[in-house]
C-alpha positions as CSV (number, residue, x, y, z in Angstrom):
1,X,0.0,0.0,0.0
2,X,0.8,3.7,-0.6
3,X,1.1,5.5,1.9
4,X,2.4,8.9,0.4
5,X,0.5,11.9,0.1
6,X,-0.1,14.6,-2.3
7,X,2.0,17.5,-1.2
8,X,0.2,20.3,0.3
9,X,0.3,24.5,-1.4
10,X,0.4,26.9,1.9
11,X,-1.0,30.8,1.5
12,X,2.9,31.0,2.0
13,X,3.5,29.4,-1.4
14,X,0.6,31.1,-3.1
15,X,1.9,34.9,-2.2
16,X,5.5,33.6,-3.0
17,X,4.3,32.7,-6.2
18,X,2.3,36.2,-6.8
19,X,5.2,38.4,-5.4
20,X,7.8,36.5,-8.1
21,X,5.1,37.0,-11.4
22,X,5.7,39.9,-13.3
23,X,2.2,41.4,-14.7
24,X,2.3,41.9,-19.0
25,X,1.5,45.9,-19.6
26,X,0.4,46.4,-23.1
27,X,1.4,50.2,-24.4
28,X,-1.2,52.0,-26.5
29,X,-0.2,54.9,-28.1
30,X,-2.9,57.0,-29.0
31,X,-4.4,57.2,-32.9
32,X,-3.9,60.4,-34.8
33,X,-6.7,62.5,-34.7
34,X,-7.6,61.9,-38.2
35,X,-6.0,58.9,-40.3
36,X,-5.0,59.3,-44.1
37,X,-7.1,57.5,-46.3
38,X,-6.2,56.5,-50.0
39,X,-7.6,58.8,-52.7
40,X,-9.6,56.4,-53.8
41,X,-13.2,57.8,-54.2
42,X,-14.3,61.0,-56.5
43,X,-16.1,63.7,-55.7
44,X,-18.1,66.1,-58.0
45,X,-17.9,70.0,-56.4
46,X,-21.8,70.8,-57.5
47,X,-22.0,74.8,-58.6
48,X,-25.7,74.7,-59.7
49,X,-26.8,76.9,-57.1
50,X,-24.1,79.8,-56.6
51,X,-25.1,83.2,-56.8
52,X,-23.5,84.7,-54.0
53,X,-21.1,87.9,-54.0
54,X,-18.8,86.9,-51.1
55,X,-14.7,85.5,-51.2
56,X,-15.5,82.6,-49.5
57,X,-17.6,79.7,-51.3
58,X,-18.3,76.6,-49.5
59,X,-20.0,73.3,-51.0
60,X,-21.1,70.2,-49.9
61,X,-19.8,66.9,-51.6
62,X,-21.0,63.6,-51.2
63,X,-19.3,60.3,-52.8
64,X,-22.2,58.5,-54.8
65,X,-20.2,55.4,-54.1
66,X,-19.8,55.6,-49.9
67,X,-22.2,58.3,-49.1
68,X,-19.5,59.3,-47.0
69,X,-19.5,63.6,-47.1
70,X,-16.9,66.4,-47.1
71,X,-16.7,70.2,-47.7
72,X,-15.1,72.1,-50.2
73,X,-14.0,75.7,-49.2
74,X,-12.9,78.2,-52.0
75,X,-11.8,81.4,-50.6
76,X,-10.3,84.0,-52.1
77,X,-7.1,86.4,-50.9
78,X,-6.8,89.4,-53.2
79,X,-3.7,90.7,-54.0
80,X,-2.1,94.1,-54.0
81,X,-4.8,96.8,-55.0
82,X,-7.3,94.8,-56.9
83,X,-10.9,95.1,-56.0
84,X,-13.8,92.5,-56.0
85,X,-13.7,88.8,-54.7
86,X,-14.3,85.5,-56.5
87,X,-18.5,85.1,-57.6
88,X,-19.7,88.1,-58.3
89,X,-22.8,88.1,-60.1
90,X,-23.8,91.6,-60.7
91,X,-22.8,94.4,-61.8
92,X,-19.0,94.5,-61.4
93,X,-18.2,96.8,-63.6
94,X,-20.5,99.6,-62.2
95,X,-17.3,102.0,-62.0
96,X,-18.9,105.0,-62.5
97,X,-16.8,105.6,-66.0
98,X,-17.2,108.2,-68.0
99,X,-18.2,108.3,-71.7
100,X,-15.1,109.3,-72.8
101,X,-13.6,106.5,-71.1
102,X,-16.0,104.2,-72.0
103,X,-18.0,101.7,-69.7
104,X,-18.5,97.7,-69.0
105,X,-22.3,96.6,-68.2
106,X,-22.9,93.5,-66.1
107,X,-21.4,90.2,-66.7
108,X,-23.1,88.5,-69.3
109,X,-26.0,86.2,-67.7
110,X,-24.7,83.0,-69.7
111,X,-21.3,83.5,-67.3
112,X,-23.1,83.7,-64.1
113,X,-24.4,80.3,-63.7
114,X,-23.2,76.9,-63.1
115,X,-19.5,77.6,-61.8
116,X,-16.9,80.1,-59.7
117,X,-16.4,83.4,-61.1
118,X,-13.2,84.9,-60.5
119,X,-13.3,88.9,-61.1
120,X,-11.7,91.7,-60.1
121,X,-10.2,94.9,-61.2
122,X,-7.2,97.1,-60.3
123,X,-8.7,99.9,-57.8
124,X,-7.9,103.6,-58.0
125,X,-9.5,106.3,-60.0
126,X,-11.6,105.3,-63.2
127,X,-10.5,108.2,-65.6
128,X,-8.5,107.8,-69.0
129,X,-5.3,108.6,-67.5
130,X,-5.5,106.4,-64.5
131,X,-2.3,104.4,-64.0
132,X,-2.5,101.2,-61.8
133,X,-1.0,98.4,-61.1
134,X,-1.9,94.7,-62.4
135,X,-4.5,92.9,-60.8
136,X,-4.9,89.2,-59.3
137,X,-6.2,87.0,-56.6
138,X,-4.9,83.6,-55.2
139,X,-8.2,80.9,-54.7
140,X,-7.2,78.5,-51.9
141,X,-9.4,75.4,-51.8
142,X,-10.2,73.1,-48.7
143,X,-11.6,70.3,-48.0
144,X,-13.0,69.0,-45.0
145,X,-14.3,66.1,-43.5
146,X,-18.2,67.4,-42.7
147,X,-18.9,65.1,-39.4
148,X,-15.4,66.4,-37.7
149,X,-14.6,69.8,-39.4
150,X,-11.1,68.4,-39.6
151,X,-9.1,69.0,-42.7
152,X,-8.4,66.3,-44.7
153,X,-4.5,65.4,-44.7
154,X,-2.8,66.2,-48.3
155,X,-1.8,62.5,-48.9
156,X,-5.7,61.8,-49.2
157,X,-6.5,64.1,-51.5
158,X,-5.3,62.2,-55.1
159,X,-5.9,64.3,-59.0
160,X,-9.1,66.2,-60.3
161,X,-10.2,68.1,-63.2
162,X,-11.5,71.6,-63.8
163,X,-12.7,73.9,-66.5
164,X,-11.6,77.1,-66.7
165,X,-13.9,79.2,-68.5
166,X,-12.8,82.4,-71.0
167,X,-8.9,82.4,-70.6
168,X,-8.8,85.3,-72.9
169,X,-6.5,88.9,-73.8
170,X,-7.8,92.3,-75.2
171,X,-4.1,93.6,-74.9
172,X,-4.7,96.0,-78.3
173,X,-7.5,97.5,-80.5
174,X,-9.5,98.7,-77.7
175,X,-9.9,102.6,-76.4
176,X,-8.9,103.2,-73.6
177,X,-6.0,101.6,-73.5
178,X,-5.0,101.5,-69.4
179,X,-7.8,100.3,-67.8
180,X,-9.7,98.0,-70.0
181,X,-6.8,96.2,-71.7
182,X,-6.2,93.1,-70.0
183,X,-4.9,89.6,-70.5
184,X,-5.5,86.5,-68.6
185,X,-2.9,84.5,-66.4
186,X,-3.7,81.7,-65.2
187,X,-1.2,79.6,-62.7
188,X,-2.3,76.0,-60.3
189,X,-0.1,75.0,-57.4
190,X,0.4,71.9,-59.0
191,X,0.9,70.7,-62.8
192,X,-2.0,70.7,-65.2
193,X,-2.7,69.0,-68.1
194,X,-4.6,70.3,-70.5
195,X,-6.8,67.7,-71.7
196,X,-9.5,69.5,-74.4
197,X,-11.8,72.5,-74.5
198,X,-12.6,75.2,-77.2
199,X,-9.9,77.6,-76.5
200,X,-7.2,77.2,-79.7
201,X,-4.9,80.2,-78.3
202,X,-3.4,78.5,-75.0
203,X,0.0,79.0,-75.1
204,X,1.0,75.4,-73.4
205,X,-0.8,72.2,-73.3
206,X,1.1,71.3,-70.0
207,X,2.3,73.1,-66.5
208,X,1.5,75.2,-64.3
209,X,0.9,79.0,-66.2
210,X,-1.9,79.3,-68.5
211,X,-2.5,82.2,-71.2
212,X,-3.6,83.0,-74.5
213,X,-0.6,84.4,-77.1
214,X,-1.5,87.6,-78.6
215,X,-4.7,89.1,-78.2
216,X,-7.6,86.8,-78.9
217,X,-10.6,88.5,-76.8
218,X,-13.7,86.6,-77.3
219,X,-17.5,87.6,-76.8
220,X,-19.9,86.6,-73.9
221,X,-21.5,84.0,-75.8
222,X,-18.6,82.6,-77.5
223,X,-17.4,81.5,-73.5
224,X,-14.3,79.2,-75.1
225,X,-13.7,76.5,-72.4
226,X,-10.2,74.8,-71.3
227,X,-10.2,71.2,-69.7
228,X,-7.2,70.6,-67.3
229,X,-6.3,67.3,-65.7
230,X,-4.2,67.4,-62.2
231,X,-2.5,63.8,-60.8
232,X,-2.3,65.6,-57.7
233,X,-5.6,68.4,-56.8
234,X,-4.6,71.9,-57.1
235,X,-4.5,73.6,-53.3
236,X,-4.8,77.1,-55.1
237,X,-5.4,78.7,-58.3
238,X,-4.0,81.9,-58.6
239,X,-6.1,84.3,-61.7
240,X,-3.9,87.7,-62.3
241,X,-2.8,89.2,-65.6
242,X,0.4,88.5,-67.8
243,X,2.8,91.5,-68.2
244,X,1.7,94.3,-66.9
245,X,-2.1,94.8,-68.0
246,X,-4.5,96.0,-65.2
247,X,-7.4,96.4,-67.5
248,X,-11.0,94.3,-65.7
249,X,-11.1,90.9,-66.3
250,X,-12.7,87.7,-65.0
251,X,-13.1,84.2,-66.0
252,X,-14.9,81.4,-64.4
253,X,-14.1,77.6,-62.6
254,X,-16.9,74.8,-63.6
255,X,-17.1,71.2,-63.5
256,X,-14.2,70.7,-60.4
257,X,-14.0,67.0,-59.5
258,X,-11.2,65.4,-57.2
259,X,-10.6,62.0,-55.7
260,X,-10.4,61.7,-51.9
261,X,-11.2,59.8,-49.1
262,X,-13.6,57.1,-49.2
């Protein structure tokens, strides 16, 4: 017969044990507010609707794909001494001219609908001899997550397309010839492709800088269009005037689409 026992645990052996095991801490380190995302989804920046007169713009876009919603913010800086901020969709070239001097009515209606107008003028006094220097104003777009109001980080913002509407010059054959001789500049923060459109006068098909060579002014219902392709979305579009022109001048963004976060 057996007679040996099963050996006995104390407390004693218990705490031992306990004192001798050394507890596992997991570290957490805290997400980033808001993660990058792959470009992967496209968005459509809807202008239908605008017919405000103020410098900032701000649109809802939704992915028809996710659902998932951000905002685009266009707002406009203007530089130097040039009057009038992006969309305006009256009479912005009231300037109280005289005869003489000759006069601009309101935009054209066909201009005022369906897209961003950018226009502006070099202020100081509207007589024949007025000197002034050129006009422009930088456009910065944002985009923003709607549910957080946080921006969305660069890496998930992919390419995009525009329209740029009447990049056009009246730099000769016009009277007078200071303040309503102008000619359209138009430069993106990142490289552009241009990739169709009506306009036969561009002086590149590539880059950053956009104008028309010569003078090739157009009339309100002619509106020649540009098409411009980005791999990576514009953060600004900057609309001034090549050389040193400071007539009034405006053109007009339509049909902006970029890829973001899905």
């Amino acid at each position: 017969m057996n007679t040996q026992t099963e050996p006995q645990i104390s407390r004693r052996s218990i705490a031992k044990g306990v004192a001798w095991a050394t507890p596992t801490i997991i570290a957490a380190s805290a997400a980033p507010a808001f993660a990058a995302s792959p470009p992967d989804c496209l968005y459509t920046v809807d202008m239908s609707s605008v017919n405000t007169t103020s410098g900032t713009q701000t649109y809802v876009v939704r992915n028809q794909r996710t659902g998932r919603v951000l905002t685009f913010t266009a707002s406009s800086t203007m530089n130097g001494t040039t009057g009038t901020p992006v969309n305006m969709t009256n009479d912005m070239f009231a300037r109280g001219a005289s005869s003489s001097c000759g006069s601009y009515s309101t935009i054209n209606s066909s201009f005022q609908q369906n897209g961003l107008m950018l226009a502006q003028y070099a202020t100081g006094a509207n007589t024949c001899s007025a000197t002034r220097t050129s006009s422009s104003q930088t456009v910065n777009f944002t985009i923003t997550d709607q549910r957080t109001g946080q921006t969305i980080p660069s890496e998930s913002i992919g390419g995009g397309s525009m329209t740029v509407v009447d990049i056009s010059s009246q730099a000769t054959g016009v009277t007078p010839a200071n303040w309503r001789q102008y000619w359209d500049q138009v430069t993106f923060s990142s490289s552009a492709t241009r990739t169709g459109g009506t306009n036969t006068g561009l002086n590149a098909t590539s880059g950053t800088t956009f104008y028309v060579t010569g003078n090739n002014q157009v009339s309100a219902s002619t509106k020649v269009t540009d098409n411009f392709s980005f791999t990576k979305f514009p953060t600004t579009v900057t609309y001034g005037q090549r050389g040193s022109y400071y007539g009034v001048q405006f053109i007009q963004l339509r049909n902006i689409q970029f890829y973001g976060p899905c």
